[in-house]
Residue, then its C-alpha position, 0 to 999 in steps of 0.5 A: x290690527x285691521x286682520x285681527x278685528x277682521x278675524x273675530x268678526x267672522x269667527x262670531x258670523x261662523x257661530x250665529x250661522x252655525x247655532x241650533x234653532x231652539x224648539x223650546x218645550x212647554x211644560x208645567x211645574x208639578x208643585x201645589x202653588x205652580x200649576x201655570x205653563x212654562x218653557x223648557x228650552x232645549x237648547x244649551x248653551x254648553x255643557x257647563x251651563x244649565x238650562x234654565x225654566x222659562x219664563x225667569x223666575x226670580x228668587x222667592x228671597x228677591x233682594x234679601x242678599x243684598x241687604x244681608x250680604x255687604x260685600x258685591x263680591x261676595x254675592x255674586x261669588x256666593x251665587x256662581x259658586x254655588x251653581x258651580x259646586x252644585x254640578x257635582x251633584x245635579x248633572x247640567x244635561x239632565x238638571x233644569x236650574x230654577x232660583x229658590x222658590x222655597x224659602x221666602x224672604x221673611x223665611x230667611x230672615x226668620x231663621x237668620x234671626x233664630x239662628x243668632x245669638x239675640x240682639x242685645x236690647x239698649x236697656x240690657x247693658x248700663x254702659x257702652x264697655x258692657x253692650x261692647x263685651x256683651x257683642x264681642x262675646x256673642x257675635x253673629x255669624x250667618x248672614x243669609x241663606x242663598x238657595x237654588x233650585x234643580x227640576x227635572x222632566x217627568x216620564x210623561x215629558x210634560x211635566x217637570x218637577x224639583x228633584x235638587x235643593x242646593x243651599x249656601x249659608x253666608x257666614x262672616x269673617x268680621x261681626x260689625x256691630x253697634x252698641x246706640x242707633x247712629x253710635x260707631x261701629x265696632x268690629x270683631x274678626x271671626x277665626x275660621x275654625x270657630x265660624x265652621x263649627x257655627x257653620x256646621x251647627x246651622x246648617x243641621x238646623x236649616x236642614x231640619x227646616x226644609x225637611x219640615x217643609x211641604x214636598x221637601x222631605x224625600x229631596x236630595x239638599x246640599x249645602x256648601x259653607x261660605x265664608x264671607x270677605x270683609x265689606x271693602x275687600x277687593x276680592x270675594x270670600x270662599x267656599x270653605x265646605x259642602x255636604x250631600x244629604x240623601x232624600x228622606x235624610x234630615x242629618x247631615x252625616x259628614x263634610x267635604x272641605x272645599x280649598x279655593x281662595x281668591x287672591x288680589x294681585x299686586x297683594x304681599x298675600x299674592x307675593x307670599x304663597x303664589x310668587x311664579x304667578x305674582x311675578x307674572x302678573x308684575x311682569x305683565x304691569x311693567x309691560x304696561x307701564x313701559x307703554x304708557x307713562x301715566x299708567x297708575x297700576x293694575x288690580x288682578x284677582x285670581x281664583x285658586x282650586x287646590x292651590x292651583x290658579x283657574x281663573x285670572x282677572x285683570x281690570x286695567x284702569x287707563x286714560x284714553x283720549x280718542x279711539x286710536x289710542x285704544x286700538x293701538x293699546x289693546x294691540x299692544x296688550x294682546x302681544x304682552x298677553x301672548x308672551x307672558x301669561x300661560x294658558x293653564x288657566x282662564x284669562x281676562x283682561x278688562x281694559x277700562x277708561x274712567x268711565x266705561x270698559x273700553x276693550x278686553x282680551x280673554x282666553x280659556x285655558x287651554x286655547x292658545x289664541x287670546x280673542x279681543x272685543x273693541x266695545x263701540 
């Protein structure tokens, strides 16, 4: 264990030696309300990471997907995704990331409020079973509007400026709705074929939106679907479609179906449609569990694209009772890790006490070598 510890901490002083300094450009943001100067740093993190313009903009929505968005998974899917389906499109050497600055926060609620159905005031309805019909009848789907701005340098070198709009529409899988302030909650799932062609419908009128907004006319937009979990689900909902839409283009002219999923492991879904890789993660449980007696049970989540497995998560919830036990334990699983699990996809193994995350072990796909970090 002492030699394994030893070789991460050298691998780490070999990359901190070997990183490029930054010389960081200052530029100026060509848009009418930013005039101010801003760092565009040159050095990138890797070639699947955007640069990003400094000082950090936050979001003009800052906080709107929180109250909007009820599941903490899903937000954070939603953001990553995004940003991951935006690549095929804005090219991570050439694009500069920025959050949206365009739709504010009272813009998304507006439009969430314009594009559902009205809200049913208490006196439409004489009795609960009517407002209840009434709801079921006329769900609301979308849940917020996450947008994601892409800049690039101008040939004067000096100044940089939008040229990509990415937006994700959130819409729901389960209306929850009430028919009195502070009455119970009723709950309608929403069929996935009917949330898409709402989907669908609103995405033409958020286009037609942003296009009727100043400096956005001649910007290329995607815009990618996403159909949000249920609020205490495990895992996060998905992409479920995406389209490219031209600059000087307000109609969207067709759609790409996006097939991810995110899958909970030990889940009788899991079990059903992944059983090679549900046996694995089983087999890695029992490894565990031979180990420590107490141990209550794992919580994995997988991420498929096309039905095959590119990422994999695993939180490892166990009672520790001093620092030897935790050494000892992450040595253990770092073997199991190497004898069970493939390395066609991403790995993570978070091993975690009641209170903190005690040590991980993780690998990308492709590398043969797990790493381990012991958190002090």
């Amino acid at each position: 264990m002492k030699k394994l510890i030893f070789i991460c901490i050298s691998v780490l002083l070999l990359l901190t030696s070997c990183a490029p300094k930054l010389k960081d450009n200052e530029v100026v943001q060509d848009e009418k309300e930013k005039q101010e100067p801003s760092i565009v740093p040159s050095y990138q993190l890797s070639k699947d990471n955007y640069r990003m313009i400094l000082p950090y903009e936050p979001s003009a929505a800052r906080g709107v997907i929180v109250s909007q968005v009820q599941n903490r998974l899903d937000i954070d899917e939603m953001e990553e995704g995004l940003r991951r389906h935006s690549k095929e499109y804005f090219d991570t050497e050439e694009y500069y990331f920025r959050e949206g600055q365009f739709l504010t926060s009272d813009i998304v609620l507006d439009i969430i409020d314009e594009l559902n159905p009205k809200k049913q005031a208490d006196s439409d309805k004489k009795n609960t079973k009517e407002k209840v019909k009434y709801n079921r009848e006329n769900p609301r789907y979308l849940s917020h509007i996450l947008e994601q701005n892409f800049l690039l340098k101008k040939d004067d070198e000096k100044t940089v400026e939008t040229a990509g709009i990415s937006i994700g529409i959130a819409l729901k899988s389960v209306y929850a709705f009430q028919t009195e302030i502070g009455g119970p909650y009723y709950y309608e799932k929403i069929p996935q074929k009917e949330m898409l062609q709402q989907g669908y419908k609103i995405a033409q009128n958020v286009l037609k939106r942003l296009r009727a907004m100043d400096g956005l006319t001649d910007i290329p937009i995607m815009i990618a679907l996403y159909r949000e979990e249920e609020q205490g689900s495990p895992v996060p909902g998905n992409f479920l479609a995406k389209t490219y839409v031209e600059g000087g283009q307000d109609k969207v002219a067709d759609w790409e179906k996006i097939k991810e999923e995110n899958i909970l492991f030990p889940s009788s879904q899991a079990s059903k449609k992944y059983v090679e890789d549900a046996e694995i993660v089983q087999g890695f449980a029992n490894k565990i569990a031979e180990y420590f007696p107490n141990y209550v049970g794992l919580i994995g989540k997988g991420f498929y694209i096309n039905g095959e497995m590119k990422r994999l998560t695993i939180d490892v919830p166990i009672e520790f009772y001093g620092k030897g036990e935790v050494l000892g334990f992450t040595q253990y699983a770092y073997g199991v890790v190497k004898d069970v699990f493939p390395d066609r996809y991403d790995l993570e193994i978070n091993i975690k006490s009641s209170d903190r995350l005690e040590s991980m072990i993780y690998r990308n796909a492709g590398e043969k070598e797990p790493v381990t970090h012991i958190m002090h």
